[in-house]
C-alpha positions as CSV (number, residue, x, y, z in Angstrom):
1,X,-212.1,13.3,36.0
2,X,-213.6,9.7,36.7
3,X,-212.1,6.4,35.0
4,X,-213.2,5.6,31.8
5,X,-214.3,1.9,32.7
6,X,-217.8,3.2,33.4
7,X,-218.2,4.5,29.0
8,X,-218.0,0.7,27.3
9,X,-215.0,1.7,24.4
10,X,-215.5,0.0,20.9
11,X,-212.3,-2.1,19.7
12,X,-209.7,0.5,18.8
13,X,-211.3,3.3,20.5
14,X,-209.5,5.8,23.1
15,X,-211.0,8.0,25.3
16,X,-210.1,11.8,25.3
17,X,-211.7,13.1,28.1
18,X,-214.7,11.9,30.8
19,X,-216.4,14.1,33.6
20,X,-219.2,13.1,35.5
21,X,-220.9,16.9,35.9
22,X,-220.1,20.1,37.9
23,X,-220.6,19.9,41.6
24,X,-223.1,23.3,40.9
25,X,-225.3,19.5,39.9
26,X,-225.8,19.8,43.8
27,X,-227.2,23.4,44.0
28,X,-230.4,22.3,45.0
29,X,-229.3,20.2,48.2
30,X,-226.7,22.9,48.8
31,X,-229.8,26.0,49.3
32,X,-232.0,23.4,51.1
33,X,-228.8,22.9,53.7
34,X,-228.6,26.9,53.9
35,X,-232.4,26.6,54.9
36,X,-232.1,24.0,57.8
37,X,-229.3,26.1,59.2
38,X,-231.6,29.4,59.3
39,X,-234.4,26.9,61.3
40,X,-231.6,26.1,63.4
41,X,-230.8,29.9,64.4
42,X,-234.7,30.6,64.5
43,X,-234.5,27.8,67.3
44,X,-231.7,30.2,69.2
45,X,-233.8,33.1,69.0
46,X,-236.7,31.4,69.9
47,X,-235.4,29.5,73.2
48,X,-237.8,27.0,74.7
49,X,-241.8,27.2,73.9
50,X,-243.9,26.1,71.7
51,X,-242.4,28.0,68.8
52,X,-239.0,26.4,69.4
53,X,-240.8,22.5,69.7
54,X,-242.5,23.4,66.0
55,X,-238.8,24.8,64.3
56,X,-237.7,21.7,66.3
57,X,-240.1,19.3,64.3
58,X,-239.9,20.8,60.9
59,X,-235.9,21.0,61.3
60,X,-236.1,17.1,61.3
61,X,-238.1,16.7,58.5
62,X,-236.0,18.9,56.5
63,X,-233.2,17.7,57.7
64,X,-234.3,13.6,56.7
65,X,-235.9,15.1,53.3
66,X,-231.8,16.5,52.6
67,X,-230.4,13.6,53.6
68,X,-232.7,11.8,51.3
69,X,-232.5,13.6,48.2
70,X,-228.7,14.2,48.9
71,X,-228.5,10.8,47.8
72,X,-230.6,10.2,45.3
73,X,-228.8,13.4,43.9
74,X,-225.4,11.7,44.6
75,X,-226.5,8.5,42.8
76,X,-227.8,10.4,40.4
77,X,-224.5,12.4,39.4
78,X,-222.8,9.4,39.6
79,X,-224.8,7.8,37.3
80,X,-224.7,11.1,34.6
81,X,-221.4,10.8,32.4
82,X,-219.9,13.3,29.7
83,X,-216.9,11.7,26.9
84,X,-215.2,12.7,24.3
85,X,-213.5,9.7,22.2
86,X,-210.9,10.1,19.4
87,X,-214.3,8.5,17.5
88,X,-217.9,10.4,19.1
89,X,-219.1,12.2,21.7
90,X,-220.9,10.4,24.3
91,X,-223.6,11.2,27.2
92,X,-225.3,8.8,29.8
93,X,-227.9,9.6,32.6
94,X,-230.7,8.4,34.5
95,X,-231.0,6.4,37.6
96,X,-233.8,4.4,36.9
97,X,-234.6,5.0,33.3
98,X,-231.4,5.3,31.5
99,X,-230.6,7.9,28.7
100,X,-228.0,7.7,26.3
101,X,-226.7,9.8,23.7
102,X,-223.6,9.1,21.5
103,X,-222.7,11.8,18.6
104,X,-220.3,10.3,15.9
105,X,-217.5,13.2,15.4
106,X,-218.2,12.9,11.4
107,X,-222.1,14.4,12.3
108,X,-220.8,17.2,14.4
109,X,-221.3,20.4,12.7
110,X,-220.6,22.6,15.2
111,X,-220.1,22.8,19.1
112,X,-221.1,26.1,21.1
113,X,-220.9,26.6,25.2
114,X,-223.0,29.1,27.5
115,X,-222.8,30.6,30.8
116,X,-224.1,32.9,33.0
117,X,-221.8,35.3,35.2
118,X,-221.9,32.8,38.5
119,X,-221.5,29.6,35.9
120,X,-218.5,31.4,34.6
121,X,-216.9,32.0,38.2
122,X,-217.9,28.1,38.8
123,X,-216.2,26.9,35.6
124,X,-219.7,25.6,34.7
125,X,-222.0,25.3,31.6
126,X,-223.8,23.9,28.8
127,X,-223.0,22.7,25.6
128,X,-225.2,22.2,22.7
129,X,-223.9,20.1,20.1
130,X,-225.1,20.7,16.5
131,X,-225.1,17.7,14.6
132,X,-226.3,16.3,10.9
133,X,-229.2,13.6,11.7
134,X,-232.8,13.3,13.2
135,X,-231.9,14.3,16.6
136,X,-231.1,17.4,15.5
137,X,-229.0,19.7,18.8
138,X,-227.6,17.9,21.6
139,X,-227.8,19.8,25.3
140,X,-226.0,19.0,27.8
141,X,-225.7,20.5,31.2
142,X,-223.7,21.2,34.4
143,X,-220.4,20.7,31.9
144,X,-217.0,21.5,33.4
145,X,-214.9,24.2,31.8
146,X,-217.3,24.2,28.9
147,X,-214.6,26.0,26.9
148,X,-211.8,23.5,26.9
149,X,-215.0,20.6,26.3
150,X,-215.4,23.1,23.1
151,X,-211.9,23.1,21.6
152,X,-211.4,19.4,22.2
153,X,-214.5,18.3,20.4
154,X,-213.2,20.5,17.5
155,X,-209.4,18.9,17.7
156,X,-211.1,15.5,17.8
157,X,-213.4,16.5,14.6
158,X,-210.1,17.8,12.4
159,X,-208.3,14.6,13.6
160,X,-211.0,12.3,12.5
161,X,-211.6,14.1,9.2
162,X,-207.9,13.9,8.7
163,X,-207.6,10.2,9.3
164,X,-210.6,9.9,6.8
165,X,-208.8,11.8,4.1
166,X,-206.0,9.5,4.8
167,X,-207.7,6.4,4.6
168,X,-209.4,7.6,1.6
169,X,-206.2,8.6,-0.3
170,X,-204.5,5.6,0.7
171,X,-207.2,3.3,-0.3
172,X,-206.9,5.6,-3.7
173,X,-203.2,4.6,-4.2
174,X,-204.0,0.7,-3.9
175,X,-207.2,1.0,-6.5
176,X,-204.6,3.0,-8.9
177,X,-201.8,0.3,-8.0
178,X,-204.2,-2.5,-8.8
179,X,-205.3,-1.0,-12.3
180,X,-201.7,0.2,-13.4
181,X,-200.9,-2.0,-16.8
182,X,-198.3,-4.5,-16.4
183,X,-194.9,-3.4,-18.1
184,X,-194.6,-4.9,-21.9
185,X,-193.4,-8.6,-21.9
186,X,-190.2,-8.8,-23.5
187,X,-190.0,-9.7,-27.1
188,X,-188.1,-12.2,-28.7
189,X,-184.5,-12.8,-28.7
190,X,-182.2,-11.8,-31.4
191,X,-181.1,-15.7,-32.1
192,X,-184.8,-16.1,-32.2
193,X,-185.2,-13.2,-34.9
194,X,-182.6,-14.4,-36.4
195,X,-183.5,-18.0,-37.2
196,X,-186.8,-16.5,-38.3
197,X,-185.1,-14.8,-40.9
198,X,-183.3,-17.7,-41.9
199,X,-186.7,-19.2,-42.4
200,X,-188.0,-16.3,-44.0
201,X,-185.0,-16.2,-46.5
202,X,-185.5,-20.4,-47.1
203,X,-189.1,-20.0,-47.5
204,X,-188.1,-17.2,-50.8
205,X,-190.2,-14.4,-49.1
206,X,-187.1,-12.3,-48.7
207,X,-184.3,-12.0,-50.7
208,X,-180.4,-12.0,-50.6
209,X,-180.1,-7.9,-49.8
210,X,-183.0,-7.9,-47.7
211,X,-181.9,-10.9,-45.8
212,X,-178.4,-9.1,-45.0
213,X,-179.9,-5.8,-44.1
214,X,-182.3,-7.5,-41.8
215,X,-179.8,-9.5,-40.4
216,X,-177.4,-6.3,-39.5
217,X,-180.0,-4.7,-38.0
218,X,-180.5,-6.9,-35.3
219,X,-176.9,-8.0,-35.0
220,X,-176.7,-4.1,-34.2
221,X,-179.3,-4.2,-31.8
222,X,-177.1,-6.3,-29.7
């Protein structure tokens, strides 16, 4: 695990899990070390000659070639970054020309993992990343315990498609809030129905009984 400074985070975003790639990254430097040391013990057998002078000779050019691409391997592993964010999946690599590949977690549609018996024992593997979009699968090697890279990508899929339903539902509430009808305005007070009856009754347009049934009505309503 490496620090999370080296994948630039959008505002808000928080980093699950980064990993620059398996040591097994190194496999190739490791057999070429395996093959100095045999020239070394063909030097032993040998003993002094002309045999010995020509192990002797190719041993340093081997050995300067390993240092070499030990390096450049280094640098190179250094440079090659795996992260998961609560918000995509994320790759970088390249020393001199730079790849990049960043997956957002709605456009996964499914994660699966390989390895072979030794990648198993090593805790090493690759990942292939199904996703909805041009680029089609995502591949990505040398990926430490593959298996737990799985399950996290799929916890950070169900957390994102759960804070989308709630975002959705809540923005559902508000647009329902907005277009609920205002409650009824109040109507008009009994001394206000009642000098309209009054008016009513001066004007002739009701008449004495109508007037005093009206009139109990909204005393009643009181």
């Amino acid at each position: 695990m490496a620090s999370n400074k080296t994948i630039d985070l959008m505002p808000g975003e928080k980093m699950i899990l980064y990993s620059n790639p398996h040591w097994w990254y190194f496999w190739k430097e490791v057999a070429a070390s395996f093959g100095l040391l045999g020239l070394l013990l063909l030097m032993v057998v040998f003993g002094d000659g002309v045999i010995n002078d020509t192990i002797k000779f190719i041993s340093g050019v081997v050995f300067v070639v390993i240092i070499v691409a030990t390096i450049y391997a280094f640098i190179g592993w250094k440079t090659t970054r795996f992260a998961i964010t609560d918000q995509r999946v994320a790759y970088q690599s390249g020393i001199i020309q730079r790849r990049g590949v960043s997956i957002p977690l709605n456009r996964v549609n499914n994660v699966n993992f390989t390895q072979s018996f030794i990648a198993r024992a090593l805790n090493n593997g690759i990942v292939t990343i199904e996703s909805a979009g041009e680029t089609g699968d995502s591949v990505f090697e040398n990926i430490p315990d593959p298996e737990k890279v799985r399950t996290l990508i799929f916890q950070q899929v169900e957390a994102d498609e759960q804070a989308d339903s709630d975002r959705n539902a809540a923005a559902l509430a508000k647009a329902m809030q907005q277009h609920i009808a205002p409650p009824p305005t109040a109507g008009p007070s009994a001394q206000e129905r009642l000098k309209a009856l009054d008016d009513l009754r001066a004007q002739g347009l009701v008449n004495d009984v109508e007037y005093e049934l009206k009139r109990k009505q909204i005393l009643e309503e009181l």
